[in-house]
DOTIMI-443373 format. One record per residue (C-alpha): residue in one letter; x, y negated, z negated. Coordinates in steps of 0.02 Angstrom, whole numbers, plus 32768, in hexadecimal, padded with zeros to 4 digits. Layout:
N
+----+------+------+------+
: aa :    u :    v :    w :
+----+------+------+------+
:  A :    X :    Y :    Z :
...
+----+------+------+------+
This chain:
312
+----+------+------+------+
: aa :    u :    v :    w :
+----+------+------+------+
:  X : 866B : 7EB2 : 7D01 :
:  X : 85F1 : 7EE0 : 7D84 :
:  X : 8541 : 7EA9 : 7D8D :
:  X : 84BC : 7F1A : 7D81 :
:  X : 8422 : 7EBA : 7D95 :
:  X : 836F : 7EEF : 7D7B :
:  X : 8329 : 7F80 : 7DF8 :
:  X : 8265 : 7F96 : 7DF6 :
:  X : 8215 : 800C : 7E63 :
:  X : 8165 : 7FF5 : 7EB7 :
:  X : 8106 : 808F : 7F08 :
:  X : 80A9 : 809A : 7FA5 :
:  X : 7FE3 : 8080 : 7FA2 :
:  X : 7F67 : 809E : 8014 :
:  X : 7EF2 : 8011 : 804A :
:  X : 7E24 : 8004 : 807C :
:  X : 7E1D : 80B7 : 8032 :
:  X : 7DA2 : 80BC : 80D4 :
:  X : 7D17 : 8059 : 80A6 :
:  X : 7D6A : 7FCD : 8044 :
:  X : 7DC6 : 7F71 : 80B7 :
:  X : 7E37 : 7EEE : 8072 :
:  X : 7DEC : 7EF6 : 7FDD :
:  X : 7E12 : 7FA9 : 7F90 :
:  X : 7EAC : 8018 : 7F80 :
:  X : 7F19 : 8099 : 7F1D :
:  X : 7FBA : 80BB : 7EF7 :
:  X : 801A : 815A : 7F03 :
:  X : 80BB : 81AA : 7E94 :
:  X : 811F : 81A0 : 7F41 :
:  X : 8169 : 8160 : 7FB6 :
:  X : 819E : 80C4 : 7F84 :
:  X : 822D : 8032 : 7F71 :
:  X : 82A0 : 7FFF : 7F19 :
:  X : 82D9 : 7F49 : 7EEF :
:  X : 8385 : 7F03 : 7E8E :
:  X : 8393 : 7E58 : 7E3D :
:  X : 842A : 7E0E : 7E0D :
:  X : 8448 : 7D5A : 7DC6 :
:  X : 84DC : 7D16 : 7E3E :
:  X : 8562 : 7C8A : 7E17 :
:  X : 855A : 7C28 : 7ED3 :
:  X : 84EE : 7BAC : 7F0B :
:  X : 8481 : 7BEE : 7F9D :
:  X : 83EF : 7C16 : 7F39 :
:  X : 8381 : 7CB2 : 7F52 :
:  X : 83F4 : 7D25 : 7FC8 :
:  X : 83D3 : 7DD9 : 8008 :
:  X : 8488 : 7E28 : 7FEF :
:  X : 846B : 7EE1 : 802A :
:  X : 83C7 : 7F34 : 8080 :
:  X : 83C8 : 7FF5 : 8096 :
:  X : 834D : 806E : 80EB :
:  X : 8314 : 8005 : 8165 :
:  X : 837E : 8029 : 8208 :
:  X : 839D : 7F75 : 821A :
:  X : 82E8 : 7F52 : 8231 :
:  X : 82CA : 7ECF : 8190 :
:  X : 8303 : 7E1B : 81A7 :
:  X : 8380 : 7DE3 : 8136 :
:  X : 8351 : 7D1F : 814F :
:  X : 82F4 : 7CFA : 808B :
:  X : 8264 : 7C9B : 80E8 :
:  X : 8233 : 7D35 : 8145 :
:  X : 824E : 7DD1 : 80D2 :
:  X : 81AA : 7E06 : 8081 :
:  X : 8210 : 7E15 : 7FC0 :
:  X : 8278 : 7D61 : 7FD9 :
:  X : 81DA : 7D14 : 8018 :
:  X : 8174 : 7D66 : 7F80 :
:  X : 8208 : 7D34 : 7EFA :
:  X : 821C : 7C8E : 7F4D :
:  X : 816E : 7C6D : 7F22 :
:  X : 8184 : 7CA4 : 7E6D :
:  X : 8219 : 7C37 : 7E5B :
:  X : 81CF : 7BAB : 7EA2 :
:  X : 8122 : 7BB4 : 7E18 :
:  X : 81B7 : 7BC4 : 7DA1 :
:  X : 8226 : 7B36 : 7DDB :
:  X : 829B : 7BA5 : 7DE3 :
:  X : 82A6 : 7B74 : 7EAC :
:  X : 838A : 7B61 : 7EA7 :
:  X : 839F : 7BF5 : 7E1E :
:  X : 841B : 7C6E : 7E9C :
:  X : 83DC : 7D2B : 7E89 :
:  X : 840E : 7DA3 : 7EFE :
:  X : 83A5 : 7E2B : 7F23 :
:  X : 83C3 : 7EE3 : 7F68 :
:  X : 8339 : 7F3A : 7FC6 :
:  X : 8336 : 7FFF : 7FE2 :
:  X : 82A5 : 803F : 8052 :
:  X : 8270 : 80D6 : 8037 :
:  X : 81DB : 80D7 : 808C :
:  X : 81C2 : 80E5 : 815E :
:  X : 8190 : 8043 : 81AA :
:  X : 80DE : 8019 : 81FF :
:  X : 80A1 : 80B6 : 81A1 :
:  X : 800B : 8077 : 814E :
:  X : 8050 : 8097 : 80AA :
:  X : 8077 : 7FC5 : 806E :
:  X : 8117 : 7FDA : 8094 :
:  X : 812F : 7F0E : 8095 :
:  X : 80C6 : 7EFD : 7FF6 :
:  X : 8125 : 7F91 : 7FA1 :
:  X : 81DC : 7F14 : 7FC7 :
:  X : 8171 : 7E6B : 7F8C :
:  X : 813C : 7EC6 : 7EEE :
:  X : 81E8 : 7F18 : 7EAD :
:  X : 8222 : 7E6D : 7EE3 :
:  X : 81BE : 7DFA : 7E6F :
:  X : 81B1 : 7E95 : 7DD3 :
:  X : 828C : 7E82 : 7DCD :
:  X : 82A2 : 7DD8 : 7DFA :
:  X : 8210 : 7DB0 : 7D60 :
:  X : 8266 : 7E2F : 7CF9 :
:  X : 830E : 7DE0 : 7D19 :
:  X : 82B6 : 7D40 : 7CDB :
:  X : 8284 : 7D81 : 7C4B :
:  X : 81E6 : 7DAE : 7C83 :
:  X : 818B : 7CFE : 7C7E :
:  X : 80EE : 7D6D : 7CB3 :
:  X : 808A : 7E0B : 7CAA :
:  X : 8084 : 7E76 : 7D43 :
:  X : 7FC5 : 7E3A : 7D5F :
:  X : 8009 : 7D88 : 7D6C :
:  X : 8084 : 7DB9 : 7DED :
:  X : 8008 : 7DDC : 7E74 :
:  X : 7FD6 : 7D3F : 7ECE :
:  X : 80B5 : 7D2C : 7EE0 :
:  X : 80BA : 7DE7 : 7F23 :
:  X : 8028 : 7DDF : 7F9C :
:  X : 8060 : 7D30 : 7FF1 :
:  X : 80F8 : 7DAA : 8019 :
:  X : 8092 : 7E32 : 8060 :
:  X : 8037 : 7D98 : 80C1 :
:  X : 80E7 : 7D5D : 811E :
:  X : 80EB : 7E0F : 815E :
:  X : 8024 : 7E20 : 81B9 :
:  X : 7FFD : 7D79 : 81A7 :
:  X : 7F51 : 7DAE : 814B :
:  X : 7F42 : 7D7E : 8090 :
:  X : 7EF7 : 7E23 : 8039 :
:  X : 7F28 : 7E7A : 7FB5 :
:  X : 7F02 : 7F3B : 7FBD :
:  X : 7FAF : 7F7F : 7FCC :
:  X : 7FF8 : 7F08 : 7F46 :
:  X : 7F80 : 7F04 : 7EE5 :
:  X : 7F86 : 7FCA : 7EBA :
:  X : 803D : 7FCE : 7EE2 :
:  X : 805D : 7F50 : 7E5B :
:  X : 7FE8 : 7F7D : 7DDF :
:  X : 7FC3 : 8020 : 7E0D :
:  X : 7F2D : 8096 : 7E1B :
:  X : 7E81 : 8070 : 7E6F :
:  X : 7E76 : 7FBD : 7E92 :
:  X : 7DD4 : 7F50 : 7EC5 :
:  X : 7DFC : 7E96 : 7EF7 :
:  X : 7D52 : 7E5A : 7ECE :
:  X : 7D8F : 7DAF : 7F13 :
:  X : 7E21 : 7D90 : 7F97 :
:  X : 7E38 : 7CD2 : 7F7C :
:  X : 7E48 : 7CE0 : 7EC6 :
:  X : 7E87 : 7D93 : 7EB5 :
:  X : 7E1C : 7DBF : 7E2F :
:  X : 7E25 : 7E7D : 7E1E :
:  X : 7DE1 : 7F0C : 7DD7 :
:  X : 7E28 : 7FA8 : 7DAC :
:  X : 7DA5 : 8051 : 7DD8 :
:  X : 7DA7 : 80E0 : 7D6C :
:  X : 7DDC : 818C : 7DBE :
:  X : 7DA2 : 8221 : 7D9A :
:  X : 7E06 : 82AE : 7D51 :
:  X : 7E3E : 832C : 7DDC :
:  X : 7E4E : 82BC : 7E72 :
:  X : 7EE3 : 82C8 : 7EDE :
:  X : 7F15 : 826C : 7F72 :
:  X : 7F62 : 82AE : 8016 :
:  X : 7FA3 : 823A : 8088 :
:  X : 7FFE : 8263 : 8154 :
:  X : 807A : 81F9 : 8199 :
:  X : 808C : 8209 : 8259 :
:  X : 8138 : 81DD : 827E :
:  X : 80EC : 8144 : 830C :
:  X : 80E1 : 8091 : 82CB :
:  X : 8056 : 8034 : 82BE :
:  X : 8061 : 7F83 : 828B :
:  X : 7FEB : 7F3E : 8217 :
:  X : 7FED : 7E82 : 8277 :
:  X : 7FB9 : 7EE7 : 8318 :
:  X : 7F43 : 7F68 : 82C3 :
:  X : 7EE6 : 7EC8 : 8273 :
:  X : 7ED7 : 7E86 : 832F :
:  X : 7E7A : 7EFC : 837C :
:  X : 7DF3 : 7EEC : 82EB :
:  X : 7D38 : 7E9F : 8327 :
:  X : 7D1D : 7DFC : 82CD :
:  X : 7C56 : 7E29 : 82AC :
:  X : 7C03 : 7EB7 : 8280 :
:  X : 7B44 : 7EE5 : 828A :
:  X : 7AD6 : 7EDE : 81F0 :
:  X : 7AB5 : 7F85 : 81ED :
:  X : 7B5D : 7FC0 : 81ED :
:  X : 7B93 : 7F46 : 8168 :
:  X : 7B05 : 7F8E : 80F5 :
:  X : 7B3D : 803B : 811B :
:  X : 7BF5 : 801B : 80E5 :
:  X : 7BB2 : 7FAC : 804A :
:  X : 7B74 : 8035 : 8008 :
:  X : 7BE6 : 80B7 : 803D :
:  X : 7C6A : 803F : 7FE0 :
:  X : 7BF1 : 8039 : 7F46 :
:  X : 7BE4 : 80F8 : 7F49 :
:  X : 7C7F : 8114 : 7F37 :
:  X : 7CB0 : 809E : 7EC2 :
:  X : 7C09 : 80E1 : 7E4D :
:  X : 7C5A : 819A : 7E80 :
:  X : 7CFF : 816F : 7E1F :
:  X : 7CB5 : 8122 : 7D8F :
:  X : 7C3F : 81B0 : 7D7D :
:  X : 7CD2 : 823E : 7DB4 :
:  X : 7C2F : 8266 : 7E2C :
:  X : 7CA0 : 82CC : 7EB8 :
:  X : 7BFA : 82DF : 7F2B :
:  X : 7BDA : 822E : 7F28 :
:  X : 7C99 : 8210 : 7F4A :
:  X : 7C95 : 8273 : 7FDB :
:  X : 7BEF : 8218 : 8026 :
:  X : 7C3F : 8176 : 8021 :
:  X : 7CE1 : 818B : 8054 :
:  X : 7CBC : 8164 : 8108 :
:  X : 7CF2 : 80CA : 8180 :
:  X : 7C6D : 809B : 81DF :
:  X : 7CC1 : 7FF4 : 8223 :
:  X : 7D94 : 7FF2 : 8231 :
:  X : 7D9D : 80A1 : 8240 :
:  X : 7D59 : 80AD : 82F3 :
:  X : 7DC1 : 801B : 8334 :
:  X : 7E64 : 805D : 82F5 :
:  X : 7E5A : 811A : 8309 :
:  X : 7E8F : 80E5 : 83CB :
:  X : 7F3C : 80BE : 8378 :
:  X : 7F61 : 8178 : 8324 :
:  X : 7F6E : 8204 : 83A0 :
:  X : 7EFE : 8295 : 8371 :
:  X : 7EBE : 8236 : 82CC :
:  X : 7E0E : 829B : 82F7 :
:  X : 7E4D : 833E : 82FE :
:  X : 7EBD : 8306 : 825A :
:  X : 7E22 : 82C6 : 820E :
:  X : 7DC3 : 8367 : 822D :
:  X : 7E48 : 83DE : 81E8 :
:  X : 7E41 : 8384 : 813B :
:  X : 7D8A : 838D : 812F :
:  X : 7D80 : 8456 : 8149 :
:  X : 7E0C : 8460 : 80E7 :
:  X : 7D91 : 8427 : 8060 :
:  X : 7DC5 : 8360 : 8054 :
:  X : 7D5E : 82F1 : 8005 :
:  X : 7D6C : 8268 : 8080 :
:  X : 7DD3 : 8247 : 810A :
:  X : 7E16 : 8195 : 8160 :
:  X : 7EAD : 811F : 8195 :
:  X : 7F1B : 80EB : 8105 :
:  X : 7F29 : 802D : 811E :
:  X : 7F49 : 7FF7 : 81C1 :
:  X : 7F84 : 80AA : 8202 :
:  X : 7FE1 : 8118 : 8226 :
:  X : 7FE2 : 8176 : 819A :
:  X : 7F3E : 81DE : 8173 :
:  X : 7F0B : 81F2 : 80C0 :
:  X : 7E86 : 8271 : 8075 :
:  X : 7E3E : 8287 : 7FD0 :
:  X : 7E21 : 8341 : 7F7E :
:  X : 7DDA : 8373 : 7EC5 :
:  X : 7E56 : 8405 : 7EC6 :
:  X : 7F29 : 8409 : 7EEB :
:  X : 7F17 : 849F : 7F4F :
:  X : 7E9E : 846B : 7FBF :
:  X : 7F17 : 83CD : 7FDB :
:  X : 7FA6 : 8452 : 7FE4 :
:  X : 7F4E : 8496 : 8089 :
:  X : 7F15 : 8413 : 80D5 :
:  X : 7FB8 : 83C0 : 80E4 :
:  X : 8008 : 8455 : 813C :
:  X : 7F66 : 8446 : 81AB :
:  X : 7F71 : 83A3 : 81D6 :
:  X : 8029 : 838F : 81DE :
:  X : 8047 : 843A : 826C :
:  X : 7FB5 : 83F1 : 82CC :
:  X : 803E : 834A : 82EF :
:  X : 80C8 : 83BF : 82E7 :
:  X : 805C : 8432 : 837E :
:  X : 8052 : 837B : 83CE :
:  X : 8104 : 8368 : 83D6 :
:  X : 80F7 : 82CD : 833F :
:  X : 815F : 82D8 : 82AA :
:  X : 80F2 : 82C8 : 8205 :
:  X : 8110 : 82D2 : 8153 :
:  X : 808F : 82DD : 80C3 :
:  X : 808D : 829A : 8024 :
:  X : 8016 : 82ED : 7F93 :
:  X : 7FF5 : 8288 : 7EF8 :
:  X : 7F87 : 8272 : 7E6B :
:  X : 7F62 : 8199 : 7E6B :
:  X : 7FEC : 8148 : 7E21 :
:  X : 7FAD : 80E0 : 7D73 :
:  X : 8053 : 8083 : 7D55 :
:  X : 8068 : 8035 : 7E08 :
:  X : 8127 : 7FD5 : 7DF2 :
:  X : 8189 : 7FEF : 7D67 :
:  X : 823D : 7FBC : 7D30 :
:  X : 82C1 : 8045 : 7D5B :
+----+------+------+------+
């Protein structure tokens, strides 16, 4: 008799959400990947048996893959540490892309692998296991792409070291748009090329853009939304790393976005809108203006994902 296993799925999410970097993100309906979990009858442990989608790209050692390193974690707190579970991963999501395409694999990872436990924990109590995966991909310990991507819709991580988080209301109507340039942008390098101080005034300006926009959802105050969604402070260092992000950028906003900015680390561009047509536009906009550049793109339209990863 074969062995099906458990497969849970975990969207992509975009991260800062421009002015809430690190600390604020949201998750969409799609892309997104896929993870199997099977119980296994030899001795090796945790084992990655079968990765798809990836061109070769993920490593297959357990002590380096975003999902083993996440589920070694949880089995570990457990003491579970010898129980032998292999795991299948299917990408479906572009690499680099800005989309938390290493927290979207830690997440599936650690919702089947609990699941196939017998689900020891809630989703919420998953997250410190799913971000140390993210972590062994950038090195940086944050939380806005798993956070959302686990427990979906708009996230706040109030505090990193403890993870304590707090879901934002949304407002009825808004719809998210996000590019994706095919170029790669790593988050590790992306994160390099970021200042380590900023100037008081511009850390005022971005406090309150960031509580503008949070006060903007909760009060489903689109003006106010579209006031604060602006980067004063990551978005100039990185826009170097997207070709064209300015003209990009500009093509949303006359095509009546909200807001405009990098999703995560780049290269994907995301943009907020009140209405699906609107969205509908700017995306052929902003996608013929890389296409005119000679740079594949794809868009993805979605309302914000609620549910974040579920069991398939």
């Amino acid at each position: 008799m074969t062995n099906p296993g458990i497969k849970a799925f975990a969207p992509a999410s975009v991260a800062n959400v421009a002015c809430g970097f690190d600390i604020l993100g949201f998750a969409l309906k799609n892309p997104g990947d896929f993870v199997v979990a099977r119980h296994a009858d030899h001795s090796d442990g945790l084992r990655i048996t079968k990765i798809t989608g990836d061109q070769g790209k993920l490593p297959r050692d357990v002590r380096k893959n975003t999902a083993t390193v996440a589920v070694q974690a949880l089995l570990d707190h457990l003491g579970e540490s010898s129980t032998s579970i292999d795991l299948e991963i299917q990408k479906k999501m572009p690499f680099g892309s800005g989309l938390g395409s290493s927290a979207a694999s830690a997440v599936a990872a650690v919702v089947a692998v609990n699941k196939l436990l017998g689900a020891p924990y809630t989703k919420s109590e998953l997250l410190p296991f799913a971000v140390l995966g993210e972590q062994s991909a950038d090195g940086a310990y944050h939380a806005d792409n798993v956070a959302p991507a686990l427990l979906g819709g708009l996230i706040l991580i109030q505090d990193t070291a403890s993870l304590r988080w707090v879901r934002v209301p949304l407002p009825k109507g808004l719809v998210a748009l996000v590019v994706h340039p095919k170029i790669e942008v790593l988050t590790r390098s992306a994160r390099e090329i970021i200042q380590p101080t900023v100037s008081l005034e511009l850390h005022s300006k971005q406090a309150a853009n960031l509580g503008g926009l949070i006060l903007g959802m909760m009060q489903s105050d689109f003006e106010l939304i579209g006031a604060s969604l602006q980067d004063l402070i990551i978005e100039p260092q990185r826009m170097k790393l997207i070709p064209h992000f300015g003209e990009v950028k500009t093509a949303a906003i006359q095509e009546g976005a909200l807001g405009c900015s990098i999703s995560g680390a780049g290269p994907s561009i995301f943009a907020l809108f009140n209405n699906t047509l609107l969205a509908e536009n700017a995306a052929a906009k902003m996608s013929t203006i890389f296409h005119q550049k000679g740079i594949e793109a794809t868009a993805y339209l979605s309302t914000i994902n609620q549910e974040g990863a579920y069991i398939c």
